[in-house]
C-alpha positions in Angstrom: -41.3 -87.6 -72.4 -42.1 -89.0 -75.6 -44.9 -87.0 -77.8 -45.7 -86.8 -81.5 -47.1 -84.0 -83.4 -49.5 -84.5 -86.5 -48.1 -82.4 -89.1 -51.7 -81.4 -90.5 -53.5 -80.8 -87.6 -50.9 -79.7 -85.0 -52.7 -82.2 -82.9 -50.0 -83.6 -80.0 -50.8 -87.5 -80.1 -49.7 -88.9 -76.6 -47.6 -92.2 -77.6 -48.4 -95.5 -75.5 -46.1 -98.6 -74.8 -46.0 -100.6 -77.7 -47.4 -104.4 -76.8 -49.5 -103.6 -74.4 -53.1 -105.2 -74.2 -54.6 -104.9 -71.3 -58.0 -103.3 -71.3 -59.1 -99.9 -69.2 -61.2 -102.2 -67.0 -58.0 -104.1 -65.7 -56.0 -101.3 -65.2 -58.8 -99.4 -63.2 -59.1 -102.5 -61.1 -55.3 -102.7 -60.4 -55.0 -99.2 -59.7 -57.8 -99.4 -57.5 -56.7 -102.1 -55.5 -53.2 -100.3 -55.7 -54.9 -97.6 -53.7 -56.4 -99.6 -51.3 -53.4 -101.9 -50.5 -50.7 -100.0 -50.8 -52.1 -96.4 -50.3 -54.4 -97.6 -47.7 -57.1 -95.0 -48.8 -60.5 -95.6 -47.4 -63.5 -97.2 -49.7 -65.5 -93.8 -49.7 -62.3 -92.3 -51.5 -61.6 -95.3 -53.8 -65.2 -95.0 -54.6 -64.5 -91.2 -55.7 -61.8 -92.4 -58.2 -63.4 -95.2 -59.4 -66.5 -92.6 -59.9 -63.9 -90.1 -61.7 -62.3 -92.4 -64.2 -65.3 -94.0 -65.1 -66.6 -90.6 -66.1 -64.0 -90.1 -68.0 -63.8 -93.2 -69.6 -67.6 -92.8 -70.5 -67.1 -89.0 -72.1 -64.0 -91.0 -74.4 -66.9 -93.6 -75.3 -69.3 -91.0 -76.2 -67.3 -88.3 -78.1 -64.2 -90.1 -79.4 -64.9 -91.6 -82.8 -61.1 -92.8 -83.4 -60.6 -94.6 -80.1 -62.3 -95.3 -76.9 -59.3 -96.6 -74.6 -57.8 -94.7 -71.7 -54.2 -95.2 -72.7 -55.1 -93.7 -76.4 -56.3 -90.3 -75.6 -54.4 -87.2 -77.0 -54.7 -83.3 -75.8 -57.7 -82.7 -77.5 -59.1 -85.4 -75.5 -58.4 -83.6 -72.2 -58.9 -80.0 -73.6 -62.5 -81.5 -74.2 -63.3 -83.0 -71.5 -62.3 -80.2 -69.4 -64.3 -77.6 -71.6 -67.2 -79.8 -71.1 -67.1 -80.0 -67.1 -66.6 -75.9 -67.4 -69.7 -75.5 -69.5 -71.8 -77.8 -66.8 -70.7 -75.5 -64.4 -68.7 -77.8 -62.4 -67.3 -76.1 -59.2 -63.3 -75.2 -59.5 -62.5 -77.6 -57.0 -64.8 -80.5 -58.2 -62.8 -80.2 -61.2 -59.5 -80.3 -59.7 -60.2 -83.3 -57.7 -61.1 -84.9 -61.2 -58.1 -83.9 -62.3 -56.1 -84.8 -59.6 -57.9 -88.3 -60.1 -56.8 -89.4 -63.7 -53.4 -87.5 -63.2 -53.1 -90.1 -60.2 -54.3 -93.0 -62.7 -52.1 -92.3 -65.7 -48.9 -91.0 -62.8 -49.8 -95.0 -61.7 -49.4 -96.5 -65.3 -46.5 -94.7 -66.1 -44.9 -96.0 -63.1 -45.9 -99.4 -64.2 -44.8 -99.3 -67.7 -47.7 -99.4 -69.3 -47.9 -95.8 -71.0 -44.8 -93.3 -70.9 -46.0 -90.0 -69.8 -49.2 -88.4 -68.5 -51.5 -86.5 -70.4 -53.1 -84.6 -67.3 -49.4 -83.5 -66.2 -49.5 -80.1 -67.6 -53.2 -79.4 -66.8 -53.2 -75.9 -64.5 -56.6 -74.5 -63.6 -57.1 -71.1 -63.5 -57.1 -69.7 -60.0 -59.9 -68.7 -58.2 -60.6 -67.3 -54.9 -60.9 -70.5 -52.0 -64.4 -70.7 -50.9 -64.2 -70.1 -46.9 -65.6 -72.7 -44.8 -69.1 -72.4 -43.0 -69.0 -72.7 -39.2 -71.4 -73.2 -36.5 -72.3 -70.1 -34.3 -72.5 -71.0 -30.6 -76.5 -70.6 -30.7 -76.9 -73.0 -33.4 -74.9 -75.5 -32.2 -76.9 -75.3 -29.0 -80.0 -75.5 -31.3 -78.0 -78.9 -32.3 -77.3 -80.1 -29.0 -81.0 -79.9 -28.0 -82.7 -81.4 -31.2 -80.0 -84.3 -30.8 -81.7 -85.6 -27.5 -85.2 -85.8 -29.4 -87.0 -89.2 -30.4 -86.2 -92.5 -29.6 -84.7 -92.6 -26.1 -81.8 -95.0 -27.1 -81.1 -93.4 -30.1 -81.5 -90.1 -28.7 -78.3 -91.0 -26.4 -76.3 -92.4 -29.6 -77.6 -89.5 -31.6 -75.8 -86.7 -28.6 -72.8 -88.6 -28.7 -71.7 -89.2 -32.6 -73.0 -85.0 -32.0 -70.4 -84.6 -28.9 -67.6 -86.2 -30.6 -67.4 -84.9 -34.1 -68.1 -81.5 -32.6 -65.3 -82.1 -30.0 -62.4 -83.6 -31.9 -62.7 -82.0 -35.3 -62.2 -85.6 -37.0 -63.6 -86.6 -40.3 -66.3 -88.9 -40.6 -64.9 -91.3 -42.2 -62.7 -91.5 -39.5 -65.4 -91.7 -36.6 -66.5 -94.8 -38.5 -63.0 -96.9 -38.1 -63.3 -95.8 -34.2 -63.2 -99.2 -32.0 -63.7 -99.5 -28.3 -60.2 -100.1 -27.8 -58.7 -96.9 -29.7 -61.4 -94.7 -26.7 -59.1 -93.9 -23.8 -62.3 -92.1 -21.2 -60.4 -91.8 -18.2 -57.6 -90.0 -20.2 -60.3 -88.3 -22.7 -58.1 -89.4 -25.9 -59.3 -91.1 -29.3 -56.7 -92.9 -30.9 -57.8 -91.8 -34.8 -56.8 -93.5 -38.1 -57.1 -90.6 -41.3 -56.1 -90.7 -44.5 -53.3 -93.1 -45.3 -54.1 -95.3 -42.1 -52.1 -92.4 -40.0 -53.1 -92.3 -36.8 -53.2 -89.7 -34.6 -54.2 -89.0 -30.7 -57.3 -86.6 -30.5 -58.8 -85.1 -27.2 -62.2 -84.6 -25.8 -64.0 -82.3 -22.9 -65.9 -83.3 -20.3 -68.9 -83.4 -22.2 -68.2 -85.8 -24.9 -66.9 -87.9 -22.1 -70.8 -88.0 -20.2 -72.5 -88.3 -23.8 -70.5 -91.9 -24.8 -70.2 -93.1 -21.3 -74.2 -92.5 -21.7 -74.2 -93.9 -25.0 -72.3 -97.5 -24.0 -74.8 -97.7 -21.4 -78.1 -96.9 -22.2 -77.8 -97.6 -25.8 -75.1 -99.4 -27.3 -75.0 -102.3 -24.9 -78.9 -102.7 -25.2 -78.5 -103.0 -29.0 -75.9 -105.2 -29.2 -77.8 -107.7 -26.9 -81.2 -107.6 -28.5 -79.6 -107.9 -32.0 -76.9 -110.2 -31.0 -74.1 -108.5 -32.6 -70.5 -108.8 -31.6 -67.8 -106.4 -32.8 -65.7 -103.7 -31.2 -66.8 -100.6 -33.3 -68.1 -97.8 -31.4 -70.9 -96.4 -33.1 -74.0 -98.6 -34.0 -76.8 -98.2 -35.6 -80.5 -99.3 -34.6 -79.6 -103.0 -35.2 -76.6 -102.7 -33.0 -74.2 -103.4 -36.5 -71.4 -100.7 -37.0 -72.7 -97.6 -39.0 -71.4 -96.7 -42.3 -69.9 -93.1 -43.1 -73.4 -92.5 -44.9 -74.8 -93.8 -41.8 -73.6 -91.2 -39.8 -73.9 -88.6 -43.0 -78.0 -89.0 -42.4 -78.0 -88.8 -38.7 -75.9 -85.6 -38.0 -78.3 -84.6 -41.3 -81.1 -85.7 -39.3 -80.1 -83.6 -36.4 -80.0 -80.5 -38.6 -83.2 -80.8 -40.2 -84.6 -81.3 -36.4 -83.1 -78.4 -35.1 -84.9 -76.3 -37.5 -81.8 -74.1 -38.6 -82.7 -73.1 -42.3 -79.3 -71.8 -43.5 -77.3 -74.0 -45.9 -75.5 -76.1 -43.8 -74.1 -80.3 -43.4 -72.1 -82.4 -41.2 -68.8 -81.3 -42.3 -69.3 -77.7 -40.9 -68.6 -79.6 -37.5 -65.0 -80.0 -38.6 -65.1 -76.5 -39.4 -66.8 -74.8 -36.3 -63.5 -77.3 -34.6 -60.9 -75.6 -36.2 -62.2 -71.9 -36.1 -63.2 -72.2 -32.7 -59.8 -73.4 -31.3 -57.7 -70.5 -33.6 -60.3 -67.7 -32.2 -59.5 -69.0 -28.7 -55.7 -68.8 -29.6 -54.6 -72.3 -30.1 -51.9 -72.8 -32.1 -51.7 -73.2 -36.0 -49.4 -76.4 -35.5 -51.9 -77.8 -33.4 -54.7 -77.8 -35.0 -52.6 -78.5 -38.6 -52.4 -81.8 -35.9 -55.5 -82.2 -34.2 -57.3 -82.4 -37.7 -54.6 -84.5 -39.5 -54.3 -82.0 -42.4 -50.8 -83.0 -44.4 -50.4 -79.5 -45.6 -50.7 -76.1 -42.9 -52.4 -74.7 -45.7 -54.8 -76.6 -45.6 -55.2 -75.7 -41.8 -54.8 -71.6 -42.2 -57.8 -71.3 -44.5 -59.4 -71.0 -41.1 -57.9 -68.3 -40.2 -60.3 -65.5 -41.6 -62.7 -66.4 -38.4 -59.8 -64.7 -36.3 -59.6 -61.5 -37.8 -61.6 -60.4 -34.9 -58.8 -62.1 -32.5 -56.1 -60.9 -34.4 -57.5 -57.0 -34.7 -57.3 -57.3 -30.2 -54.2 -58.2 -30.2 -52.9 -55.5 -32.5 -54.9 -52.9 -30.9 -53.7 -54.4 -27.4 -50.1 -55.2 -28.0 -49.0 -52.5 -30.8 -47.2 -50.0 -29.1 -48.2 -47.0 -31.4 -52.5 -48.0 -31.0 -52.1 -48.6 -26.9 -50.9 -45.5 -24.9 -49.5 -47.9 -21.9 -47.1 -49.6 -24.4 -45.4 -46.3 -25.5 -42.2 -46.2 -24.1 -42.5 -42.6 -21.4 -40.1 -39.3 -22.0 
């Protein structure tokens, strides 16, 4: 790591390749594309990065009087910008996934040559307790169930199925938008998933998710697709019969909620989480669901876990000997 320190201030100046020109617009737009070619990430999450280091790149403009470039920034640069997301009261982990943005950025220009080392390598956030996710009760996802069969007949049909699955499976949304026909298995109740990356993975369903897209194709896919003449092989449509987006189905499971009348804070994600909790409070393995939801990390997967303290305070009582009289070992 090459780094120079201003012998008046104390100031650590990052140093940058000498000789090169090319401007924070072209290396945002090759890292970009770097991340959807190589990386395969999906547009919603290339969107988030571009989002990130334009934010960035607009705090240099607007507080940097020496310099406005992303390869010229210096410690006091980043010790700025953070202080500044702290004092809008920017969630922990919104930071961090800034953070984690234009460490990526600079991690991808060092490895091109263009700067030599990366001034977000060294940035640590203070810890702080991990929000626990919000789940669906069984009485509010019924409430769901029921307020997803309301209005329009055909959508009402699309509306319980997108409901069905995402509840079923636990996948992501932007994953339930890259399902096809072809990657549906119904007879053998599989999905064939693509997540994060392009990794796929095989997914189950119940019986139920099974009657609400055999429904769906029938009574309101198929009609769609004919009266709009679209042809294409994605499985959810929306009123047109074209494939919906990931804010597509964003504003119909938030459509659902609103209809359903439950007042607490809630959105569509909470699906994912009522998935996971549910299958560790019924004893499913940690492994499994680390696989069933694609996570990378178990984790990521065994935040879940505070749902089955219940579960877990039976099994002690039940199996540990010294709390259950029929274990003890007799005189």
């Amino acid at each position: 790591m090459i780094k120079r320190v201003d012998t008046l201030s104390k100031r650590i100046v990052f140093c940058w390749k000498v000789g090169v020109k090319m401007d924070d617009r072209k290396n945002m737009d090759w890292f970009l594309k770097y991340l959807r070619s190589e990386r395969h990430y999906s547009e919603d999450t290339v969107q988030a990065y571009q989002n990130d280091l334009t934010e960035f790149l607009k705090f240099l403009n607007e507080t940097s009087k020496d310099h406005t470039s992303l390869i010229k920034i210096d410690s006091f640069d980043v010790e700025s910008y953070l202080t500044g997301l702290y004092d809008k009261k920017y969630a922990r982990n919104s930071i961090a996934q800034k953070v984690s943005a234009l460490r990526s950025f600079y991690g991808f220009l060092i490895k091109n040559e263009v700067i030599k080392n990366n001034p977000f390598e060294y940035v640590h956030l203070k810890n702080q307790n991990r929000r626990l996710p919000r789940f669906f009760y069984p009485t509010e996802m019924q409430a769901l169930f029921s307020a997803a069969k309301k209005g329009e007949r055909k959508l009402a049909f699309r509306n319980s199925a997108i409901l069905e699955v995402f509840y079923s499976t636990g996948i992501r949304v932007s994953e339930g938008v890259t399902i096809q026909l072809k990657d549906i298995d119904l007879e053998n109740q599989l999905i064939l998933v693509t997540g994060k990356g392009r990794k796929q993975r095989y997914v189950p369903f119940g019986e139920p998710a099974k009657r609400a897209v055999e429904s769906y194709l029938k009574e309101s896919r198929e009609p769609l697709m004919t009266k709009y003449h679209q042809k294409h092989d994605y499985l959810f449509v929306n009123h047109f019969g074209k494939p919906l987006t990931s804010r597509g189905i964003e504003y119909i499971l938030n459509g659902i909620i609103k209809q359903s009348s439950l007042t607490t804070n809630i959105h569509p994600h909470m699906l994912r989480h009522t998935f996971a909790t549910e299958m560790l409070n019924n004893g499913a393995d940690m492994r499994s669901v680390q696989e069933l939801l694609g996570h990378s990390s178990l984790s990521t997967t065994q935040i879940y876990t505070h749902v089955t303290k219940s579960h877990l305070m039976n099994d002690y009582q039940k199996y540990f000997p010294r709390n259950n009289q029929s274990l003890k070992p007799k005189k």
